[in-house]
C-alpha positions in Angstrom: -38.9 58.0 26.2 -36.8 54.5 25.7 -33.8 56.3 25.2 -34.6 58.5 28.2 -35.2 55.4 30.7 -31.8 54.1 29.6 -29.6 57.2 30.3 -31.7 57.7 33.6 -30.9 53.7 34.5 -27.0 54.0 33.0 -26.5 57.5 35.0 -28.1 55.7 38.3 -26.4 52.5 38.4 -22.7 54.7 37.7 -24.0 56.9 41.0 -24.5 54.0 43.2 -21.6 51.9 42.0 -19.6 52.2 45.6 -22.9 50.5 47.4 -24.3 48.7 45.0 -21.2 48.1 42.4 -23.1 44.9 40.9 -25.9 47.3 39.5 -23.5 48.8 37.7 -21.8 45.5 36.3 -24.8 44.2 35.5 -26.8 46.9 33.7 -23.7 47.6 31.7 -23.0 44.2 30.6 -27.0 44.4 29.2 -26.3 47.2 27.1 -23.2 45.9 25.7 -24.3 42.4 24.9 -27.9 43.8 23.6 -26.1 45.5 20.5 -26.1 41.9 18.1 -29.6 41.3 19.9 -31.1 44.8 18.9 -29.4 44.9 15.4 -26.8 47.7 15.8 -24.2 45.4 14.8 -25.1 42.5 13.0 -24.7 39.0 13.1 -25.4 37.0 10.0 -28.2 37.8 7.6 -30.7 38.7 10.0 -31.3 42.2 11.3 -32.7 41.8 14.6 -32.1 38.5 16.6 -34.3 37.6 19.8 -32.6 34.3 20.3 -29.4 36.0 21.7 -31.3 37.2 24.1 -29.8 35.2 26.7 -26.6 36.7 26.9 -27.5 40.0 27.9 -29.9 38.8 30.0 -27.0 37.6 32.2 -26.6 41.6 33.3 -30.0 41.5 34.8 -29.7 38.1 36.3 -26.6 39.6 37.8 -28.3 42.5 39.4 -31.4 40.1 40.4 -29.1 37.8 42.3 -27.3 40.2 44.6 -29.5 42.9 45.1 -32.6 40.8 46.0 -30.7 39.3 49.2 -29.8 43.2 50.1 -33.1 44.1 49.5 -33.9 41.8 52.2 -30.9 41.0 54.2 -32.7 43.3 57.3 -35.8 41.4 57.3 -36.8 38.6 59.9 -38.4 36.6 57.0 -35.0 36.7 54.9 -35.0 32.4 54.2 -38.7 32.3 53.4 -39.0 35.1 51.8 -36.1 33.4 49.3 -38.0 30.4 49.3 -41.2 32.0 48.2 -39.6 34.3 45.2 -38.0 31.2 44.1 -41.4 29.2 43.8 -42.6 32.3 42.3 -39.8 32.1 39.4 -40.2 28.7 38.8 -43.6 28.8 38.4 -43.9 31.5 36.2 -41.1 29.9 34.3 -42.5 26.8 33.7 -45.8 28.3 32.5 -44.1 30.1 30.2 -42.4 27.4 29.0 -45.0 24.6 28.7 -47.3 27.7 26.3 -44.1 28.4 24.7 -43.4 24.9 23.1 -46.2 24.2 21.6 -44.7 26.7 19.2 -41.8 24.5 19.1 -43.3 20.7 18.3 -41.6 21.5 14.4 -41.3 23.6 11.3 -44.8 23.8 10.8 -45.6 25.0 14.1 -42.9 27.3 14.5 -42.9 29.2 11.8 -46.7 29.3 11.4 -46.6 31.2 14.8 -43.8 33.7 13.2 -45.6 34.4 10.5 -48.7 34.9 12.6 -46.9 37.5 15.0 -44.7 39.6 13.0 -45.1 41.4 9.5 -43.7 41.6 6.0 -41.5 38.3 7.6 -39.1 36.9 4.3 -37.7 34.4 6.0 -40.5 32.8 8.0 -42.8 32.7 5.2 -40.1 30.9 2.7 -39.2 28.7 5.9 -42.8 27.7 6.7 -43.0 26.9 3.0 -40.8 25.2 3.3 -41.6 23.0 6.2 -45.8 22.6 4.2 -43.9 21.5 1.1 -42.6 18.8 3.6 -45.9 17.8 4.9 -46.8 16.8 1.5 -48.6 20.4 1.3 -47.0 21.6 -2.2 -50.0 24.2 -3.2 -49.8 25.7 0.6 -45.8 25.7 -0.2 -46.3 27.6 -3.1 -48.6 30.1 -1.8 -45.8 30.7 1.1 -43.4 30.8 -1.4 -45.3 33.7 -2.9 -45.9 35.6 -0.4 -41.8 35.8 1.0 -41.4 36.7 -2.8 -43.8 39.6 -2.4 -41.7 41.3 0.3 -38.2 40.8 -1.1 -38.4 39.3 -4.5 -34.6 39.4 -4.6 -33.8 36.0 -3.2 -32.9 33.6 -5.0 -33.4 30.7 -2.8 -37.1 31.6 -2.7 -37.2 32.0 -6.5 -35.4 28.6 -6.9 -37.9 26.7 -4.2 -40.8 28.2 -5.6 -39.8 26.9 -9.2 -39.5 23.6 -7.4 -43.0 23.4 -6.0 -44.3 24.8 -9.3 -42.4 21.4 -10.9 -43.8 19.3 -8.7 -47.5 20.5 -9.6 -46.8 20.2 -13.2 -45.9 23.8 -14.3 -43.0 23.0 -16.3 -43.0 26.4 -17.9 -43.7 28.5 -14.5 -41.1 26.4 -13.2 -38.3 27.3 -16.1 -39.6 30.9 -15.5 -38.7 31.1 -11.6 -35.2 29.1 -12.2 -34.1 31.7 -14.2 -35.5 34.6 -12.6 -33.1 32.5 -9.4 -30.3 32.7 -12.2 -30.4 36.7 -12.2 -30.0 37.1 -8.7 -27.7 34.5 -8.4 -26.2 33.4 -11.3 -23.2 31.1 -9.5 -25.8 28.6 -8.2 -24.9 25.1 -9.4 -28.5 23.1 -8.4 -30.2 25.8 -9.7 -28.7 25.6 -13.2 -28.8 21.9 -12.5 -32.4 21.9 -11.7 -33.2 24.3 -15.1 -31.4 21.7 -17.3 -34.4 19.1 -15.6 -37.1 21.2 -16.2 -35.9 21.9 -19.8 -34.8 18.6 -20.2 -38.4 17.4 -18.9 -40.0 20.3 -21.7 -37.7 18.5 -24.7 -35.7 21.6 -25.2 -32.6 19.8 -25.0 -30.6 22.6 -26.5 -30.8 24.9 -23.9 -30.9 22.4 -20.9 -27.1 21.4 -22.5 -26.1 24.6 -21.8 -27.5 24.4 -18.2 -25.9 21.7 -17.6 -22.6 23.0 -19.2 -22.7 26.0 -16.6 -23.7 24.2 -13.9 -20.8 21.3 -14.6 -18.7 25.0 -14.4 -19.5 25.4 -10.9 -18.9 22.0 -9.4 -17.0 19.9 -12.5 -17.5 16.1 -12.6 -20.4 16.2 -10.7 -22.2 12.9 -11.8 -26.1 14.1 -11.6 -25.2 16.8 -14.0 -22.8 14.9 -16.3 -25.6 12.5 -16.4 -28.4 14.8 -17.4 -25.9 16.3 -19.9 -25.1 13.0 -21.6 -28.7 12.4 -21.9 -29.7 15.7 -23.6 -26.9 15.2 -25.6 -28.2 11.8 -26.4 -31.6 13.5 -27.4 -29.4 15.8 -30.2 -27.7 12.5 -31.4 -24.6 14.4 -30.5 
């Protein structure tokens, strides 16, 4: 039925393009600039982004703007009846706006109301994590953390923040456990090898926290925290 209302719209607007040639521009410019918006070609890591929704929204401004005043342009009442839409608009608009912010006062807030209106959502559930771990909320971090691992427990950003939170609690050993399931996704991440050689360093296992450090001093060389870290493990060996 979607599909159908779009050819039926596209096939109209190309029909009346000699009278009403702005239709046309406008509907067409849309559809073009809804293809990054919709997902059929992608930008970045995300599938499907609504905040580009403004460009393509231009097209329908476009055929708002002209063909409202030759909707009208026989009428007695053309000026008020301007006036009147445009207090309309605005007023709408700024209702909108004023519900729509309270989403937007931070983190927190905005991702609580993501996770709250869409499903299986990776991103927003690691990001409102995130933003709890920030509020000093490290158990409703972890329990975020979780639950964006649950529906893709490939990332190893997730994995590396969760091991994090788990650190700060105390869990040493759940900690080392989520650094290095981070490390098999993403083997090439310097603080999470960094961060590993801590948690080891913190368990006395200063064998395998040298070797952390070692890799992670691959990555990024003469990069003080790790040298430091290293030294000190190294120190604990009397080498």
């Amino acid at each position: 039925m979607f599909e159908t209302n779009l050819l039926f719209i596209s096939v109209f607007t190309i029909f009346v393009r000699r009278t009403f040639p702005y239709l046309m521009v406008g509907w067409f410019w849309f559809l073009v600039m809804l293809l990054p918006v919709i997902g059929l070609i992608q930008v970045g890591e995300q599938s499907i982004a609504d905040r580009y929704t403004y460009i393509p929204i231009i097209g329908l401004f476009i055929m708002i703007a002209w063909g409202t005043p030759d909707v009208i342009k026989r009428s007695r009442y053309r000026s008020e009846i301007l006036l009147v839409l445009t207090i309309v608009v605005i007023a709408i608009s700024s209702m909108v706006t004023w519900n729509q912010l309270k989403y937007w006062q931070n983190g927190f807030t905005l991702f609580q109301h993501a996770t709250d209106v869409t499903e299986k959502n990776c991103v927003a559930h690691y990001n409102l994590g995130a933003a709890l771990i920030d509020r000093g909320d490290v158990d409703g971090g972890i329990r975020e953390f979780t639950l964006a691992l649950a529906i893709n427990p490939n990332n190893a950003e997730v994995h590396n923040n969760l091991a994090i939170a788990l650190d700060k609690k105390g869990d040493v050993y759940g900690a080392i456990s989520e650094f290095k399931q981070s490390l098999k996704i993403n083997p090439r991440n310097f603080e999470t090898h960094y961060n590993l050689g801590i948690a080891l360093l913190k368990n006395e296992v200063s064998e395998e926290a040298i070797l952390e450090f070692r890799k992670a001093l691959e990555i990024i060389p003469n990069e003080s925290r790790a040298q430091y870290y290293l030294g000190r493990a190294l120190a604990n060996k009397n080498k």
